[in-house]
C-alpha positions as CSV (number, residue, x, y, z in Angstrom):
1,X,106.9,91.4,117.7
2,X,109.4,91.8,114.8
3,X,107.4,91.1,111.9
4,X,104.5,89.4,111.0
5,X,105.6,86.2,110.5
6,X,106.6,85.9,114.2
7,X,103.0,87.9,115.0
8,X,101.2,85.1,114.0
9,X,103.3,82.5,114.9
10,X,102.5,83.9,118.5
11,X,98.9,83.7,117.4
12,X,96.4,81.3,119.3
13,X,96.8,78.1,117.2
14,X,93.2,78.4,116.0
15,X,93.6,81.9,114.5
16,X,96.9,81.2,112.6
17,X,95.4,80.0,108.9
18,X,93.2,82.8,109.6
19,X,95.6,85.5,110.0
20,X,97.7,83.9,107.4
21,X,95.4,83.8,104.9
22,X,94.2,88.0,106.0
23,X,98.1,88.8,105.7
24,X,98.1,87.4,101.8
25,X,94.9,89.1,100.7
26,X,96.1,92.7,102.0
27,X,99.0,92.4,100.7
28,X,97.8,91.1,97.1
29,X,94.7,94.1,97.6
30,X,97.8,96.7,99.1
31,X,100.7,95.8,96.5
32,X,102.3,99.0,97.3
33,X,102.3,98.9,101.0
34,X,104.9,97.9,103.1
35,X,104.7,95.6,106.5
36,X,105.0,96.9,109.5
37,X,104.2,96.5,113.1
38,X,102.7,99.6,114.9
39,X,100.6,99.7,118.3
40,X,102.0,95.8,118.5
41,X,99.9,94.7,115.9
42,X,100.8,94.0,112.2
43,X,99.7,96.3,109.4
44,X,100.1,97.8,106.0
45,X,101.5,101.2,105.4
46,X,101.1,103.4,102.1
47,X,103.8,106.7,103.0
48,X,102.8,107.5,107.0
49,X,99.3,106.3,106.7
50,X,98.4,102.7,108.3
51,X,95.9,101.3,105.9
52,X,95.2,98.0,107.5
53,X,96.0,96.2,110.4
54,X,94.7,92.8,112.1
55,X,95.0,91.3,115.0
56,X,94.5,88.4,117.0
57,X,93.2,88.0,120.6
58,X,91.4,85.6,122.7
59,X,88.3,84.6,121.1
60,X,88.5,86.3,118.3
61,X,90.4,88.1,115.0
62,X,90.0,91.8,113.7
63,X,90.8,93.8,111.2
64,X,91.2,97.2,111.4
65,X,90.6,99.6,108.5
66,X,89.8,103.6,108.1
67,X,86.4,104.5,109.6
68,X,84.9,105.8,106.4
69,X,86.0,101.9,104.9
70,X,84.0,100.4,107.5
71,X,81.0,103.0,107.1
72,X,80.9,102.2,103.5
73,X,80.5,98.7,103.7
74,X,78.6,98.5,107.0
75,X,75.3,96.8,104.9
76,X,78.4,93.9,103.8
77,X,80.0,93.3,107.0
78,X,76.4,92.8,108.1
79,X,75.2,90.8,105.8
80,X,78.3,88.4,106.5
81,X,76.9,88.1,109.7
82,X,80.0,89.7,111.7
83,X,80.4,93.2,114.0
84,X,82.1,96.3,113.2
85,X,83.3,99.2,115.9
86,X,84.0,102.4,113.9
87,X,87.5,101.1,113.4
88,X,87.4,97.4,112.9
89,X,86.0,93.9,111.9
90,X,85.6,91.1,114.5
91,X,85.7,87.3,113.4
92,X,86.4,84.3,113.9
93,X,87.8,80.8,113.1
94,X,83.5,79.5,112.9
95,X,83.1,82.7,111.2
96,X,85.4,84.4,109.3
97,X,86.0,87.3,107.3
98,X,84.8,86.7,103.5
99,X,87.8,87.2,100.9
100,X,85.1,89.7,98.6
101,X,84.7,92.0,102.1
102,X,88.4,92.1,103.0
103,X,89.2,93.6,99.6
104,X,86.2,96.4,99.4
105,X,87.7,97.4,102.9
106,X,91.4,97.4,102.0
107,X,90.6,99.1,99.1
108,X,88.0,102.0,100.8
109,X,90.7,102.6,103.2
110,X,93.2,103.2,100.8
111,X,90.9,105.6,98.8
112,X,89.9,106.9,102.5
113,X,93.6,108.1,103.6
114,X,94.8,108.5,100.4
């Protein structure tokens, strides 16, 4: 992939607003990062540090944050009913990531590998 745009118009068709819609609120929560696309996936970089990434598979989305971001929020992403590995977020289009959530993460990941 080449960019983002073309990530996620290779997206399954379900995922695309979703991924869309991801892309616009790290980028409004990261202003100073720049796009890239590392490990195949897209994601937001601040110097040589990837502060957020997302992806989209099969069934579902993720994003993909520093472990001490998902630690810190584990009672939220919880609470909004979806799974975290140490690493990342799972959702979906039925269930989606809630706009509050994506920020606290982007923003404890920044403050994590800052």
């Amino acid at each position: 992939m080449a960019d983002h745009d073309s990530y996620i118009a290779a997206a399954p068709e379900p995922f695309r607003p979703l991924l869309a819609r991801l892309r616009a609120q790290l980028a409004a929560a990261l202003p100073e990062a720049d796009e890239v696309i590392e490990y195949n996936m897209p994601g937001f970089r601040i110097g040589k540090a990837i502060v957020a990434g997302y992806a989209a598979f099969s069934k579902q989305c993720g994003l993909y944050v520093a472990p001490a971001a998902i630690a810190a929020h584990a009672g939220d992403i919880a609470a909004a009913g979806l799974k975290a590995s140490k690493t990342g977020v799972t959702f979906s289009a039925a269930k989606p990531i809630p706009d509050d959530l994506v920020e606290k993460l982007a923003s404890a990941s920044r403050k994590a590998l800052a």
